[in-house]
One Martini backbone bead per residue (centre of mass of N, CA, C, O) as a GRO file, in nm:
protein
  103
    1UNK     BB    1  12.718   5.469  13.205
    2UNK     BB    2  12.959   5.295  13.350
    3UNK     BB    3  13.157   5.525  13.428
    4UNK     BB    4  13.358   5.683  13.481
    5UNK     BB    5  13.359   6.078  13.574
    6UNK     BB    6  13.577   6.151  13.414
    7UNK     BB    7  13.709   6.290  13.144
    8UNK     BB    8  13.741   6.028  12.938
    9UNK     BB    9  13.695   5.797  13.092
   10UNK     BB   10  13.645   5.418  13.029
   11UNK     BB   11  13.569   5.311  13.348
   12UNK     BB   12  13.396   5.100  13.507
   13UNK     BB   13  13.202   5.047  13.767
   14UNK     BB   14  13.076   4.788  13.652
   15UNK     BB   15  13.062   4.480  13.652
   16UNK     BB   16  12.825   4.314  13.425
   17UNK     BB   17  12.876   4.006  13.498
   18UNK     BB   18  12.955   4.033  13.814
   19UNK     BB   19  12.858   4.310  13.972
   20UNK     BB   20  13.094   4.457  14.032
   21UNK     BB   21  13.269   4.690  14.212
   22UNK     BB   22  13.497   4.945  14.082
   23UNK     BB   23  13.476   5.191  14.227
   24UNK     BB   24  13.501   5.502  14.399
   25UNK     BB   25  13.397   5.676  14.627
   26UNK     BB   26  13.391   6.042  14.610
   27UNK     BB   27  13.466   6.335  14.826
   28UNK     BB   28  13.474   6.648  14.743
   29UNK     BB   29  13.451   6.663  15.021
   30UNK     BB   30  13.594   6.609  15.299
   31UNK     BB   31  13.528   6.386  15.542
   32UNK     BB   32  13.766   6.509  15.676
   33UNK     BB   33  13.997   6.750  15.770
   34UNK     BB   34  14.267   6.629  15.611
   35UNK     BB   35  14.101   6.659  15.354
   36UNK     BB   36  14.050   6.698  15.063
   37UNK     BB   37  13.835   7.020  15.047
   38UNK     BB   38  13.744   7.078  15.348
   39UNK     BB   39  13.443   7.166  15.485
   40UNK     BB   40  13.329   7.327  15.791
   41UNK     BB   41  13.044   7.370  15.712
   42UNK     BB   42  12.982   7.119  15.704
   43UNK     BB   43  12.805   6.832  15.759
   44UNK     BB   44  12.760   6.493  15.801
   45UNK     BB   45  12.557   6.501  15.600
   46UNK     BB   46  12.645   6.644  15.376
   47UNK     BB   47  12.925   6.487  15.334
   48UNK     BB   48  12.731   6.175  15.266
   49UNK     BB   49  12.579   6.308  15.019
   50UNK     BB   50  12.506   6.324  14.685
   51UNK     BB   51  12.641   6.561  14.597
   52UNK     BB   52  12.950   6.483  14.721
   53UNK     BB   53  12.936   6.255  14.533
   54UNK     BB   54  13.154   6.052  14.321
   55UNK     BB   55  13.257   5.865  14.057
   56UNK     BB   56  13.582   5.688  14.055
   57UNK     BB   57  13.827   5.569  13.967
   58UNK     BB   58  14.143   5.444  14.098
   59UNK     BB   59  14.294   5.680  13.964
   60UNK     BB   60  14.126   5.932  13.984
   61UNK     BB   61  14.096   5.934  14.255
   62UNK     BB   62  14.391   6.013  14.309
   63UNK     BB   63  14.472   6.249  14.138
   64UNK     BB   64  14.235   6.448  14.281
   65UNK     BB   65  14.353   6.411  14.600
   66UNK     BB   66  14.633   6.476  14.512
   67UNK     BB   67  14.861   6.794  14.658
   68UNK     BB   68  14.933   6.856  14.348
   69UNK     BB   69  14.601   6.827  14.277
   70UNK     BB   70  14.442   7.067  14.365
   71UNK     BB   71  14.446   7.302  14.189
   72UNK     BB   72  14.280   7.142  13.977
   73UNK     BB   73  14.076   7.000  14.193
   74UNK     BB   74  13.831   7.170  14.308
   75UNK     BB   75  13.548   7.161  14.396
   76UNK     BB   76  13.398   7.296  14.168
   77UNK     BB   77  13.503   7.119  13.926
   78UNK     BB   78  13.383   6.822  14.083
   79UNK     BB   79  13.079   6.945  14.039
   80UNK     BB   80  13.133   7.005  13.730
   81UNK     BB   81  13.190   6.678  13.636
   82UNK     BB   82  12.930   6.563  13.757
   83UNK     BB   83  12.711   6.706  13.616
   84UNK     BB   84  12.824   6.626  13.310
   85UNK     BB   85  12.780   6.327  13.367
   86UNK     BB   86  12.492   6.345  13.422
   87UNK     BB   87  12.409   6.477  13.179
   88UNK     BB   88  12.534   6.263  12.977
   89UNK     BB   89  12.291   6.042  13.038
   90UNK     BB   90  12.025   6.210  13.025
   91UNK     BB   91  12.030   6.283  12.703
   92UNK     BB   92  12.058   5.935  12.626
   93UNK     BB   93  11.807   5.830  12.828
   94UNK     BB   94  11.872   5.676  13.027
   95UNK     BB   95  11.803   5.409  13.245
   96UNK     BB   96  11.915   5.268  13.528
   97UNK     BB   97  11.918   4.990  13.432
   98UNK     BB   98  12.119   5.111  13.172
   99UNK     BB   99  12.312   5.155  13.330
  100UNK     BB  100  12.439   4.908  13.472
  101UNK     BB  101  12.573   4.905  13.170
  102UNK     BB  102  12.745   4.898  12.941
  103UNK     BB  103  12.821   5.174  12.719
   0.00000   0.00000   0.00000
């Protein structure tokens, strides 16, 4: 849908006109041992897997990592935003090509 996945930002991920990507990947689980989230028991394949990763605007990136607001997005709420949002794509019917364009 070209917005971060973050509930209610219209923020989009690709600029349309110059395809510059604005988005950031964020890591559901801290892809290091120090980062938000982290989980031992992944390796490093699954740590850098689609399932494990979100984009989102770097406003929503820094809010959902930063570690007074853990509490607020622990992995499971992440996983559950991203559904929500791929759930809405879907719904949409959007096609990649239309995702890849301002929604």
């Amino acid at each position: 849908m070209n917005r971060c996945a973050f509930p209610g930002c219209p923020t989009p991920i690709l600029d349309p006109s110059t395809s510059t990507i604005l988005a950031e990947i964020c890591h559901i689980h801290a892809q290091s041992e120090k980062g938000p989230r982290y989980n031992p028991e992944q390796n490093s394949e699954q740590r850098h897997s689609l399932e494990n990763l979100i984009l989102m605007c770097r406003v929503h990136h820094k809010i959902i990592d930063a570690i007074e607001n853990l509490a607020e997005y622990p992995a499971q709420r992440l996983f559950e935003i991203k559904a929500h949002h791929e759930k809405l794509a879907r719904d949409a019917g959007l096609t990649p090509q239309q995702l890849t364009r301002s929604q």
